[in-house]
C-alpha positions in Angstrom: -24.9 14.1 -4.0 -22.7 16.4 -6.2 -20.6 16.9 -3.0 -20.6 13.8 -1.8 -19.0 12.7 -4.8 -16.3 15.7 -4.8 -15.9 14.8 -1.7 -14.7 11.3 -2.7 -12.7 12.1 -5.8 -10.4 14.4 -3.4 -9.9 11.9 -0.4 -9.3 9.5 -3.0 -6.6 11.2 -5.3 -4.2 11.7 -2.8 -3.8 8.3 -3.3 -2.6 8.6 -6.5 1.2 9.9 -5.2 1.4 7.5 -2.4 3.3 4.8 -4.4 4.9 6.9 -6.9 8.3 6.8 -5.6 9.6 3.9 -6.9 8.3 4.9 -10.4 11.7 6.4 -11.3 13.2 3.1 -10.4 14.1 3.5 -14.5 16.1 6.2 -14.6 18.7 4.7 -12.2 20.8 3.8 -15.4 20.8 7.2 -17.0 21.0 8.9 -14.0 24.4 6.8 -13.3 25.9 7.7 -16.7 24.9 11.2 -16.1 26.4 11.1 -12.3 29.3 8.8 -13.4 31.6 10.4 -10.1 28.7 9.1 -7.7 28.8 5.2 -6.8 26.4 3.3 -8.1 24.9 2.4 -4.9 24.3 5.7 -3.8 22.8 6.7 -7.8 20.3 3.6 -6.8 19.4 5.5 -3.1 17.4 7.9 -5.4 14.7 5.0 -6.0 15.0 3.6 -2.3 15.5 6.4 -0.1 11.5 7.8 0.1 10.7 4.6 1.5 13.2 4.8 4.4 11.9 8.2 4.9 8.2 7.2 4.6 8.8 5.5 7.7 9.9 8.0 9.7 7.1 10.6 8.8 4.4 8.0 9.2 5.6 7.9 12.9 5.6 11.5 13.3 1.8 12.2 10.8 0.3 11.8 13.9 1.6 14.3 15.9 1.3 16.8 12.9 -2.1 16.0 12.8 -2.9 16.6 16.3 -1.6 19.8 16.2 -2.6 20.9 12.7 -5.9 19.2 11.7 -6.1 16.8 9.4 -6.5 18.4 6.4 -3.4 21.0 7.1 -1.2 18.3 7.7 -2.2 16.5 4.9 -2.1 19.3 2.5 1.3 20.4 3.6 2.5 16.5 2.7 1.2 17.0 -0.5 2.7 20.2 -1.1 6.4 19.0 -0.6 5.8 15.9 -2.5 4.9 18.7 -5.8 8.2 20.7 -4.7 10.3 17.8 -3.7 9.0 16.1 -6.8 9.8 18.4 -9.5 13.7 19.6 -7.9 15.1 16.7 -9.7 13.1 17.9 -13.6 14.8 21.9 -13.0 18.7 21.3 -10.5 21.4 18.9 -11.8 23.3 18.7 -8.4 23.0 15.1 -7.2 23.5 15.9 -3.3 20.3 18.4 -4.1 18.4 15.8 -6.3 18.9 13.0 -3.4 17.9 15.4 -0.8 14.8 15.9 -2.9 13.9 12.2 -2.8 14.2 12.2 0.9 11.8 14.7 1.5 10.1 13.6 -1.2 9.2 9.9 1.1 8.9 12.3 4.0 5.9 14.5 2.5 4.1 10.9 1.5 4.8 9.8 5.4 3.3 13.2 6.2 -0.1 12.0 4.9 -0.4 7.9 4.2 -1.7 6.9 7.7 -4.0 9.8 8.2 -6.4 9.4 4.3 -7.4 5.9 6.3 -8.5 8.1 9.2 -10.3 10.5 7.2 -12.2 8.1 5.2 -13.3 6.6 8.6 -14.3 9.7 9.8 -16.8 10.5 7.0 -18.0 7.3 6.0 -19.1 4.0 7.9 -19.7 0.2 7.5 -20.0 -0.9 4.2 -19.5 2.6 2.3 -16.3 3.1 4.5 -15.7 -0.3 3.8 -15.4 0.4 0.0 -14.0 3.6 0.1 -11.0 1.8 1.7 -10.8 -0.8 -1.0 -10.8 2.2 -3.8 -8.1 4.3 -2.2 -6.2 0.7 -2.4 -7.1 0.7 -6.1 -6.3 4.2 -6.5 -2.6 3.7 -5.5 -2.3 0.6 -7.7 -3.9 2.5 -10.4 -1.2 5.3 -9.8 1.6 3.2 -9.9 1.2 1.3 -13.1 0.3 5.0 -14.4 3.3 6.4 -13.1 5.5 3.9 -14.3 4.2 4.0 -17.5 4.5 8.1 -18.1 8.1 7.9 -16.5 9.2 5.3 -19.1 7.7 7.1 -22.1 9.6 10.8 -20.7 12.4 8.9 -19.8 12.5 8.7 -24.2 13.5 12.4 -24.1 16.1 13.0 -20.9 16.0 11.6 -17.6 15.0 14.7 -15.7 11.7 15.0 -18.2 10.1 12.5 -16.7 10.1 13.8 -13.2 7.8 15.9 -14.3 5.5 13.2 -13.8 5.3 14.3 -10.3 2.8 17.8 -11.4 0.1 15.3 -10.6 0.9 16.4 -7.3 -0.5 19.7 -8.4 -4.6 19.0 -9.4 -4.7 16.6 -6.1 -3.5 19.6 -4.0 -6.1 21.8 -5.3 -9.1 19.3 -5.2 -8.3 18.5 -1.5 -8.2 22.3 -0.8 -11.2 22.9 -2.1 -13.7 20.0 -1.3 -12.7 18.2 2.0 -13.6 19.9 4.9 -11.9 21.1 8.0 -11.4 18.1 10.6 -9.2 18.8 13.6 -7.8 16.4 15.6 -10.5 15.3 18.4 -13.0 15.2 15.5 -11.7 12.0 14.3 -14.2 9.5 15.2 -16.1 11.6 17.5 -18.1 14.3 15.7 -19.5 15.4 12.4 -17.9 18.0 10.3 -17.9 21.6 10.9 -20.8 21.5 7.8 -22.4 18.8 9.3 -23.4 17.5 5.6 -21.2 14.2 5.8 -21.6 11.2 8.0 -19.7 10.8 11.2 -18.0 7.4 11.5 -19.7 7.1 14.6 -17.4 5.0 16.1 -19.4 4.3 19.5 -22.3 3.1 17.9 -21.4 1.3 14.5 -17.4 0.2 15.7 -16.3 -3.5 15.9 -15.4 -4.3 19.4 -12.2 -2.7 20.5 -8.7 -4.6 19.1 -6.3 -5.7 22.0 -2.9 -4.5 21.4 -2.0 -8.0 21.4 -4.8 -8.5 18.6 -3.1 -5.9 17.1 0.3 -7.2 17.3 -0.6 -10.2 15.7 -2.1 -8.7 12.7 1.5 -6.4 12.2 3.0 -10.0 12.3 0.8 -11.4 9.6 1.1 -8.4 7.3 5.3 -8.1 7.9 4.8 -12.0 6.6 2.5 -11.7 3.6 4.6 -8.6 2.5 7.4 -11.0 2.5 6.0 -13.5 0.8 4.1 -11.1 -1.4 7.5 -9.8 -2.8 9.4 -12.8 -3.5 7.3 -13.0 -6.9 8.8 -9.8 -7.7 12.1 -10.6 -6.1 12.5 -14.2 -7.8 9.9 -14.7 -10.6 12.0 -13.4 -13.1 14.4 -16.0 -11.4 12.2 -18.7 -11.5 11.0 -18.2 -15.3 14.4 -17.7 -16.7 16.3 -20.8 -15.0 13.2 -23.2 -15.5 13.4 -21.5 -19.4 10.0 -20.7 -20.0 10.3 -17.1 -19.8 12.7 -14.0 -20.1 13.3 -10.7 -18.8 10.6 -8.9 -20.4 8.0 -11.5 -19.2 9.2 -11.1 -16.0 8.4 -7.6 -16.4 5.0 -8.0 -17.8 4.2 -10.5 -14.6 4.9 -7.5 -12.3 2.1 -5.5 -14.5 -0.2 -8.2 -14.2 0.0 -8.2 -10.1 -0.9 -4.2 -10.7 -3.5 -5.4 -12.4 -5.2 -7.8 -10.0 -4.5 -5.4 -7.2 -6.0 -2.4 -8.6 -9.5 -5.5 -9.4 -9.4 -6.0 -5.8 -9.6 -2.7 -4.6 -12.0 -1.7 -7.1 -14.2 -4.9 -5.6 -13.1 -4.8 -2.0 -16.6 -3.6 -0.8 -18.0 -5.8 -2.5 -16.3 -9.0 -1.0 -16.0 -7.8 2.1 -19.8 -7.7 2.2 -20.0 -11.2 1.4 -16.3 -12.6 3.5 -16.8 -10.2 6.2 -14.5 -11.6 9.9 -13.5 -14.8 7.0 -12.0 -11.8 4.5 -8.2 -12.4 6.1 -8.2 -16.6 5.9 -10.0 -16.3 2.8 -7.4 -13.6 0.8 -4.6 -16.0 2.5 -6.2 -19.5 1.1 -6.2 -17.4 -2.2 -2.8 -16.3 -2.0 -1.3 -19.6 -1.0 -3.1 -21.1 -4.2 -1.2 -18.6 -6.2 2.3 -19.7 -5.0 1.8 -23.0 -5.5 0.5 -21.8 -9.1 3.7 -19.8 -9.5 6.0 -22.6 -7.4 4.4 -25.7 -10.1 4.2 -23.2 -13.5 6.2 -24.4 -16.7 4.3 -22.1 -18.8 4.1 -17.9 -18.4 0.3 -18.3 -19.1 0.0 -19.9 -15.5 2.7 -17.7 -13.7 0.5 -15.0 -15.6 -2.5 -16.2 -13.8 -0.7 -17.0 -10.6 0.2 -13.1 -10.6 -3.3 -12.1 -11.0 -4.4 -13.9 -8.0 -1.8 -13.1 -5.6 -2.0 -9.2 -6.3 -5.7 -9.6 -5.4 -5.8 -11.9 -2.6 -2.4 -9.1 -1.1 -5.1 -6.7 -2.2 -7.9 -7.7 -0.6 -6.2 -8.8 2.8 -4.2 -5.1 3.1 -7.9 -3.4 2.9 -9.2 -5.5 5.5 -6.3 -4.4 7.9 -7.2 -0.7 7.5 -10.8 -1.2 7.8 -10.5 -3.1 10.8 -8.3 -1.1 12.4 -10.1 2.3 11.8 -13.6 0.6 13.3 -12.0 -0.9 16.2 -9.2 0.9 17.5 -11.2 4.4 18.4 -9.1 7.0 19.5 -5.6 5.2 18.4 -6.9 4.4 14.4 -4.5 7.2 13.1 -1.5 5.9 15.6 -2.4 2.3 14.7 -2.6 2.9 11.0 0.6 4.6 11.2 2.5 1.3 12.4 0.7 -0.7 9.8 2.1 1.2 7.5 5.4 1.3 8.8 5.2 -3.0 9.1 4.2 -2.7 5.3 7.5 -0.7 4.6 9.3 -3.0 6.6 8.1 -5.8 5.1 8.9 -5.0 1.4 12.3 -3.4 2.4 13.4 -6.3 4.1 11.9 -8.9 2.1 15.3 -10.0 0.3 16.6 -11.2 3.7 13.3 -12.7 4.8 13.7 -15.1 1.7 16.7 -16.1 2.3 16.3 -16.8 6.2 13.0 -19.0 4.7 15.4 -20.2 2.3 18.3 -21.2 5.0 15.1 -22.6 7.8 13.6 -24.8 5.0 17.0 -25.4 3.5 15.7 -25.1 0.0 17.7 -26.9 -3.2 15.5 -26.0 -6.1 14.5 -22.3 -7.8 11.1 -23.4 -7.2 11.3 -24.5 -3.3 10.7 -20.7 -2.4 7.4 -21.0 -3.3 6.3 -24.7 -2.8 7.6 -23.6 1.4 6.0 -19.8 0.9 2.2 -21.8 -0.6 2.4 -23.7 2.9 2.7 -21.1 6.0 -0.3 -19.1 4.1 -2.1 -22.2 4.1 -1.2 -22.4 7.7 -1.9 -19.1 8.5 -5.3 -19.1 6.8 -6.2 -22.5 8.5 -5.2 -20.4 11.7 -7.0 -17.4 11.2 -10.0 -20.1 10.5 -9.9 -21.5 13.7 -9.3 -17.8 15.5 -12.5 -17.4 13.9 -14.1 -20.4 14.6 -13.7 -19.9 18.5 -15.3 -16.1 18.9 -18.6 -17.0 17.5 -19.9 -14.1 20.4 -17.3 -11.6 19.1 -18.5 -12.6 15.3 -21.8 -12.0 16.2 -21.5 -8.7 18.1 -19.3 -7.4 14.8 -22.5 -8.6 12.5 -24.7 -6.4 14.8 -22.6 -3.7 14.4 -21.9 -3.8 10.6 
């Protein structure tokens, strides 16, 4: 049992550096005054330049992994996110610090795709489930932390605060020590080397196999919510300060409370999808659209407050889903397919500026609150769609009940 939960607690803290790039997002105006030779835009690549390099790593974690192991692979990510991390807190040179950033992305691409396929490996169905949903809670749990801690160092000098990053450090040594060996054929095939820790078994307890056109479609959906799932970030503030029933700073305290309701959701992701199970997807999406139209008909921040509360855990709750049902029904490819769901996500939330503003242009909206009112209806579509998709496999419903 005592393993079992080390075990856990190891797998799930390298979550905890997996969204902590964009926690120096603060700095960018000290660092500008400090770097006042550099253009601005470039000073602002340091908060947006891990992303783009997230992206190409995730594409490449796989091939590491295959030639590595798992755990070597996912180790060495975690080691140049400590390194990478801390340049920035001990060199002054700008070229050196936005190299470090780079890297920085490219050590948390090294391992983001391949924590999904570990957990799948030593846990199944409803624990595998959960584990899932907490490793979604860890890394919303992270982020508000991270935040937080940067703002506070950021009191003394900019470069204090990167030394938010030693987190990396403790996370390096517990996966060292306490998650076994698992080489690359192991994934969803054998046990561990110990043989303590449960297989994930796949031929036995997986969901029947995902079509790459299945698959497609759910990369579709999530590029979509993402979208849609950032315009609260992108135009709340907007939306509260033009309608005049909110300012900056509740703007900012909205974008805490979607933390908030995403870190519930992982926290209680087993335990809805217990209860949801094939409906999870329309369900999170019915939920979500509810929130836009909370956010898109809001004159007060109490309801934009509650409106960010059940967005971040409907997003939540939907992004958990994906993994698990990719790792139980994609076999062999889990790793390669969790890799481009990840890279969807990224693409999603980079782009998501421009994807507002081609809904904006489509829908030709007049009014600071159209965004929303047009965003409420196409989950509400989608969710009536993904009812129906349901509706009409009853026998693939049923075989996935058997199996879970």
């Amino acid at each position: 049992m005592k393993k079992d939960l080390l075990l856990k607690i190891s797998i799930l803290s390298a979550s905890l550096v997996v969204v902590s790039g964009g926690a120096i997002a603060a700095n960018i105006p000290a660092m500008a005054k400090t770097f006042a030779d550099v253009p601005l835009q470039t000073v602002e690549m340091l908060s947006t330049i891990p992303s783009l390099f997230i992206i190409i790593s995730v594409l490449m974690s796989n091939l590491f992994a295959r030639y590595l192991g798992y755990k070597r692979t996912i180790l060495i990510g975690i080691a140049i996110v400590l390194v990478s991390g801390i340049i920035p807190a001990l060199i002054g040179n700008f070229w050196i610090i936005l190299v470090s950033r780079a890297l920085f992305g490219f050590g948390v691409g090294m391992f983001n795709s391949l924590l999904v396929a570990i957990i799948s490996h030593f846990y199944e169905g409803d624990e595998r489930a959960a584990m899932i949903g907490y490793q979604s809670a860890f890394e919303g749990l992270s982020g508000m932390f991270m935040t937080f801690a940067v703002g506070q160092l950021l009191k003394v000098h900019w470069q204090t605060s990167f030394w938010v990053y030693l987190i990396a450090l403790p996370v390096f040594i517990l996966f060292l020590l306490f998650v076994p060996n698992v080489a690359y054929d192991e994934i969803g095939k054998e046990k561990p080397a110990d043989g303590e820790m449960k297989s994930s078994a796949f031929q036995k307890n997986s969901e029947p196999a995902l079509s790459k056109r299945d698959f497609l479609g759910y990369i579709v959906l999530l590029v979509i919510a993402v979208i849609i799932y950032m315009s609260i970030a992108v135009k709340g503030t907007t939306l509260m300060t033009t309608l005049g029933y909110g300012d900056a700073t509740d703007g900012s305290n909205i974008l805490a409370l979607i933390g908030v309701g995403a870190m519930s959701a992982g926290f209680l992701f087993g335990k809805v999808y217990r209860i949801t199970r094939t409906y999870t997807l329309p369900i999170s999406f019915s939920v979500m659209s509810v929130g836009m139209f909370l956010i898109a008909s809001s004159n007060s921040v109490l309801q934009t407050s509650i409106a960010a509360v059940v967005c971040g855990f409907s997003f939540r709750t939907f992004l958990p889903y994906l993994f698990n049902k990719v790792s139980t029904s994609s076999a062999g490819n889990a790793a390669y397919r969790t890799s481009l769901i990840l890279v969807g996500f990224n693409i999603g939330a980079a782009f998501s500026p421009y994807g507002i503003v081609v809904l904006e242009r489509l829908f030709q909206v007049t009014s600071v609150r159209g965004i929303f009112y047009i965003e409420a209806a196409i989950l509400l579509g989608l969710a009536v769609f993904r009812f129906v998709v349901n509706l009409r496999k009853p026998r693939e419903n049923a075989q996935i009940a058997a199996a879970e």
